[in-house]
N, C-alpha and C positions, 0 to 999 in steps of 0.2 A: 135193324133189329132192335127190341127193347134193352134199353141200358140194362136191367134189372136179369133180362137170361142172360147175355151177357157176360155178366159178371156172374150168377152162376156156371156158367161155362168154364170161366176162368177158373173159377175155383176146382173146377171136377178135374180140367186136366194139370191143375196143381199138385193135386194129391194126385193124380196116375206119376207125375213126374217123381214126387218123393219116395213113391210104392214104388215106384220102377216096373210098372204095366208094361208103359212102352217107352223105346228109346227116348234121350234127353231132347235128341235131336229132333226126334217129333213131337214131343210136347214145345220145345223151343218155335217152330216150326206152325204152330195148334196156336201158341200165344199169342205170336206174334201177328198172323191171322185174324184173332177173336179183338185181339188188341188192338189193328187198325196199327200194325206198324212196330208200334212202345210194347216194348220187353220191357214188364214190371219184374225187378227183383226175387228173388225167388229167395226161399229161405235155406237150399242149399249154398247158394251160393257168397251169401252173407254169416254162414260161420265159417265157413270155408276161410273167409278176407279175416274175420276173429282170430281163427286160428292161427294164421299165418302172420298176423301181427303182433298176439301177443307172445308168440316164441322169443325167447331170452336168449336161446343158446348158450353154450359151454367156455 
């Protein structure tokens, strides 16, 4: 398949993932697929790791 749809592919079910079209697990699933394996980062899940690091607590 060309690199080029591809990567637009990736992108389409990026945004179904953030919209929450369809479950994570099938976009995870969609990725990992288009992706040949490699689960790129997703930008849920890197503020998610923000969040949780920069808590201070009480």
């Amino acid at each position: 398949m060309d690199e080029m749809r591809k990567k637009i592919i990736i992108q389409e079910i990026n945004s179904w993932k953030e919209s929450r079209m369809l479950p994570e697990q099938y976009c995870n699933y969609l990725l990992a697929l288009y992706g040949q394996g490699e689960l790129p980062p997703s930008k849920s899940n890197e503020t998610a790791s923000k969040k949780t690091t920069s808590f201070s607590g009480c």
